[in-house]
KEBALUM-751887 format. One record per residue: x, y, z of N, C-alpha, C in turn; residue in one letter. Coordinates in steps of 0.1 Angstrom, whole numbers, padded with zeros to 4 digits, always signed. Example, Ala and Ser with C-alpha at 12.3 -4.5 7.8 and 13.67 -1.06 7.14 Angstrom:
+0132-0057+0078+0123-0045+0078+0132-0033+0078A +0128-0022+0071+0137-0011+0071+0129+0000+0079S 
This chain:
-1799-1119-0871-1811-1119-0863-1807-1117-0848X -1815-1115-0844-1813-1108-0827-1818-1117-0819X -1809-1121-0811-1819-1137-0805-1831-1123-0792X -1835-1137-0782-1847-1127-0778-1831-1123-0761X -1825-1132-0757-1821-1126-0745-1808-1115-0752X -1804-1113-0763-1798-1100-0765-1807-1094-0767X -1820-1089-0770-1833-1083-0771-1833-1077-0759X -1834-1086-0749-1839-1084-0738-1824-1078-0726X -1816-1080-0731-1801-1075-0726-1804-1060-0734X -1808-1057-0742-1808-1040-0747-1818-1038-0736X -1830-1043-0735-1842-1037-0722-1834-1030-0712X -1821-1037-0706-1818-1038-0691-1813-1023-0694X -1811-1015-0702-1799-1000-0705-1808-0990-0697X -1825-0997-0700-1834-0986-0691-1834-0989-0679X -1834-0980-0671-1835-0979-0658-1844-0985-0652X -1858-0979-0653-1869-0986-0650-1873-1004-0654X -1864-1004-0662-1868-1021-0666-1854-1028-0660X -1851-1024-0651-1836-1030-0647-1839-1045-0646X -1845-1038-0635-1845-1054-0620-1851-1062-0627X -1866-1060-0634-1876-1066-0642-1866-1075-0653X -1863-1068-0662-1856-1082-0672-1844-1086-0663X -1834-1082-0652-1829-1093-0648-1836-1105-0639X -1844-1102-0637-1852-1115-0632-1855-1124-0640X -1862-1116-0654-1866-1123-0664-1858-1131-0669X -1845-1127-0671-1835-1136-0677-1828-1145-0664X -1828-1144-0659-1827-1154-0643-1833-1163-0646X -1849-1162-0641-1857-1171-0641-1864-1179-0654X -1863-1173-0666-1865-1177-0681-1860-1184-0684X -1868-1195-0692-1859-1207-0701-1864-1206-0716X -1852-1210-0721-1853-1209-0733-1855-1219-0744X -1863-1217-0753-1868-1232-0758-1868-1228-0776X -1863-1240-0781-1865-1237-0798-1877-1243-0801X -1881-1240-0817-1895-1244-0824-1908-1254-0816X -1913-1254-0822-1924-1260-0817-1921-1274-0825X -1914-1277-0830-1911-1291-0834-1922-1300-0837X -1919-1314-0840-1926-1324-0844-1935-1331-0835X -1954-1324-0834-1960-1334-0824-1964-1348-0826X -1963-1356-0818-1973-1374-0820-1986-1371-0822X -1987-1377-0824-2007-1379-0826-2018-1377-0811X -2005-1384-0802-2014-1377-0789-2012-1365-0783X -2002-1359-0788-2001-1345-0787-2008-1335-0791X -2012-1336-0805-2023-1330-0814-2039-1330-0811X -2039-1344-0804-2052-1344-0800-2055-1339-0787X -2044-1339-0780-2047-1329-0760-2047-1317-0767X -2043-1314-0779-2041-1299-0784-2054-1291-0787X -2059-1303-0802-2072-1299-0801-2086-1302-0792X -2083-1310-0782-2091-1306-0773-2092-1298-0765X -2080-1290-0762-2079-1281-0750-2079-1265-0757X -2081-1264-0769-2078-1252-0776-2094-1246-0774X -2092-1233-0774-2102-1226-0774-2102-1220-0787X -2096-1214-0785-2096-1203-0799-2079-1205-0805X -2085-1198-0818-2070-1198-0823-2065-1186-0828X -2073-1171-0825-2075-1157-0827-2061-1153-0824X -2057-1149-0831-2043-1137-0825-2046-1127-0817X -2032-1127-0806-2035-1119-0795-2044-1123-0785X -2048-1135-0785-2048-1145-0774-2049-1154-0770X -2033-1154-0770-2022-1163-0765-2024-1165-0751X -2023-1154-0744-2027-1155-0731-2036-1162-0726X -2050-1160-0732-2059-1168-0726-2061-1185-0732X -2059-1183-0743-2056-1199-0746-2046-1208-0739X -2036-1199-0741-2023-1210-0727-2029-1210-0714X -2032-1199-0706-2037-1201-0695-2050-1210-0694X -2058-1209-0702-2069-1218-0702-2061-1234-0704X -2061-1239-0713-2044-1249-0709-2046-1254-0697X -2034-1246-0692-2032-1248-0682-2039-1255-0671X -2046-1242-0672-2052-1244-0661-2063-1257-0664X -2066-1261-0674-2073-1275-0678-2070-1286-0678X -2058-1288-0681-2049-1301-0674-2034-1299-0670X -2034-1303-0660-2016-1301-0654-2006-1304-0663X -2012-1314-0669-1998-1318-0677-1988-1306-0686X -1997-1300-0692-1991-1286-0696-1988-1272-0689X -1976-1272-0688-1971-1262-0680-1967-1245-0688X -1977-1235-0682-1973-1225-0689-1963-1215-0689X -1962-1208-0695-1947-1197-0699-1952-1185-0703X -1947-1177-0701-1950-1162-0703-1933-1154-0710X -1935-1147-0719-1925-1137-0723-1924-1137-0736X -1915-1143-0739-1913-1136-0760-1909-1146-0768X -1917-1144-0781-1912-1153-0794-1909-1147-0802X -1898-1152-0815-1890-1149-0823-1890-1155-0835X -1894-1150-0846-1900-1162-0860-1878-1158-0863X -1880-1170-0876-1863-1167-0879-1864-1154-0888X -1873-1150-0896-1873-1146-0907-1881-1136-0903X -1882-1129-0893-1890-1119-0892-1886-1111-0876X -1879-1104-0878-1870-1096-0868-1877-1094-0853X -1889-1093-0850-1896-1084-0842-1899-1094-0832X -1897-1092-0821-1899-1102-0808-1910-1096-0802X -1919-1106-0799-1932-1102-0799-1933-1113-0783X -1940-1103-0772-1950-1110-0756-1955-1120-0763X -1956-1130-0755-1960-1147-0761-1965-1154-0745X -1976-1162-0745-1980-1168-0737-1980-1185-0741X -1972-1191-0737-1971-1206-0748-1973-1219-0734X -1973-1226-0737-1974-1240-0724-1960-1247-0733X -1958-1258-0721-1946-1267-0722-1952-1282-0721X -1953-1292-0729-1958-1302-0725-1947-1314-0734X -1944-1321-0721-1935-1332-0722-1916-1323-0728X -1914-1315-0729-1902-1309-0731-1908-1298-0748X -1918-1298-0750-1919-1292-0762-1926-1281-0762X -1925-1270-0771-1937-1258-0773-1951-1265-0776X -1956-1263-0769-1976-1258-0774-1980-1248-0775X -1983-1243-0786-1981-1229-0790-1995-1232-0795X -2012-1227-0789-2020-1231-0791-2025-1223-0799X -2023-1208-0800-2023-1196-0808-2019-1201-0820X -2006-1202-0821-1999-1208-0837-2002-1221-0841X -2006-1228-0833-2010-1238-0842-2014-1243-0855X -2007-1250-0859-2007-1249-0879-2008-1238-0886X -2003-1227-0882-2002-1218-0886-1980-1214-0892X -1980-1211-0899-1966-1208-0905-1957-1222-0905X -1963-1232-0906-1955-1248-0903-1937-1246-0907X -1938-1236-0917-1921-1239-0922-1915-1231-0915X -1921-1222-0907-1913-1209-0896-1902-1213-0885X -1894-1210-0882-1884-1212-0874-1891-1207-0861X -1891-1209-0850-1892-1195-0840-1882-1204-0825X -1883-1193-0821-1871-1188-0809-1882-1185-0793X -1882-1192-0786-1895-1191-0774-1885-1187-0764X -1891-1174-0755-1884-1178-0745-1891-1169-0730X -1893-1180-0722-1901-1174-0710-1899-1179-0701X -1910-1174-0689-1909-1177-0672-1917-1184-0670X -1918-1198-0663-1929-1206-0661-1933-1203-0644X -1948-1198-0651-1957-1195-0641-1966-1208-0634X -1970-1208-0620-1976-1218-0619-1990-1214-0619X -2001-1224-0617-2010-1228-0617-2018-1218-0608X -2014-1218-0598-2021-1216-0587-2016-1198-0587X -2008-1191-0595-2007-1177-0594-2017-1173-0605X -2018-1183-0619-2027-1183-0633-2047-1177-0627X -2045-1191-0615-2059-1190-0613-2064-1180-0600X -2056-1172-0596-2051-1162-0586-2057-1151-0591X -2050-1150-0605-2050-1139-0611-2067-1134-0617X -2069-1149-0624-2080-1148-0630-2094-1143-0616X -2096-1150-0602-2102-1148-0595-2100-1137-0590X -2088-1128-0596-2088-1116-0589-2093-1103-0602X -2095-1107-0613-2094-1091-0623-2106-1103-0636X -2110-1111-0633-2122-1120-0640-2116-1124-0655X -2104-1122-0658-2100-1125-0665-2085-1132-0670X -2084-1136-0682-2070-1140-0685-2059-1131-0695X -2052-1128-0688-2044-1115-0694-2024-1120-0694X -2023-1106-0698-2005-1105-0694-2006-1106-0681X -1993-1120-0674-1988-1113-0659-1980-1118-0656X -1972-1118-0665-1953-1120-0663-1950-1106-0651X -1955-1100-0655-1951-1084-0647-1955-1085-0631X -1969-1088-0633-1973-1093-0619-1969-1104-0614X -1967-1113-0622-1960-1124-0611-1943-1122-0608X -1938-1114-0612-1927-1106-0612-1929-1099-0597X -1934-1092-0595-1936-1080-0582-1940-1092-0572X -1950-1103-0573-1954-1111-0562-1941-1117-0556X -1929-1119-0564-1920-1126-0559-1906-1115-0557X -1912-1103-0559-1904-1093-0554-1910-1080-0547X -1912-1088-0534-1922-1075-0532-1920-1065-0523X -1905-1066-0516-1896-1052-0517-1897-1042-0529X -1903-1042-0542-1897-1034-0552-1911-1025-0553X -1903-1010-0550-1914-1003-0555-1919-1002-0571X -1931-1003-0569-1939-1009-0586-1938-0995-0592X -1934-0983-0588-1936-0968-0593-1922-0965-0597X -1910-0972-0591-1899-0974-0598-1895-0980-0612X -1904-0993-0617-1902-1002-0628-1914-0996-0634X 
């Protein structure tokens, strides 16, 4: 299996994605499974979950987030063990563990491999008051903190 930062070490061979995944991998941490929650974990879970629809990850973490501090969100890629394909992931961090509010009881015996840039708060709710919504923006929060880099280059 391919972990995600050799995944993401093939990215860097393109030109245009240079700068971009080395930051990524700079500033990205890396976290295993979503492990074993307490009981008061499950329940900040299911209260703060919106939806549990695939493919929006984004807006369930960011809603998260942005609903109580305690959970800190992440942006970039997950990796099941048993299924090759590293897939954009939007997941939160609470107390040192995945909240993976998307997956949630979903695949319980799956391995997975997380690994992302913890975005704050105050870029999450930036974003949303600027485009009305909750989306990808690893990329844009990327350019905000590099903003020498022509965006027609990456």
């Amino acid at each position: 299996m391919v972990t995600i930062k050799t995944y993401l070490n093939n990215l860097k061979q393109f030109n245009n994605m240079n700068k971009y995944i080395t930051w990524v991998l700079k500033n990205g941490k890396f976290f295993k499974d979503v492990g074993q929650l307490n009981q008061q974990e499950k329940i900040l879970i299911k209260k703060y979950r919106y939806s549990i629809t695939a493919k929006q990850c984004y807006y369930n973490s960011q809603m998260l987030a942005t609903s109580n501090s305690k959970f800190k969100y992440y942006e970039g890629w997950y990796l099941f063990k048993d299924i090759p394909i590293h897939l954009e992931h939007g997941f939160n961090i609470y107390n040192g563990k995945v909240i993976d509010t998307t997956q949630y009881n979903r695949n319980k015996k799956r391995s997975r491999q997380y690994f992302g840039v913890y975005i704050p708060v105050s870029f999450i709710r930036q974003n949303m008051n600027d485009t009305g919504r909750a989306e990808h923006i690893l990329y844009k929060y990327f350019l905000s903190k590099n903003k020498f880099i022509n965006k027609e280059i990456i």
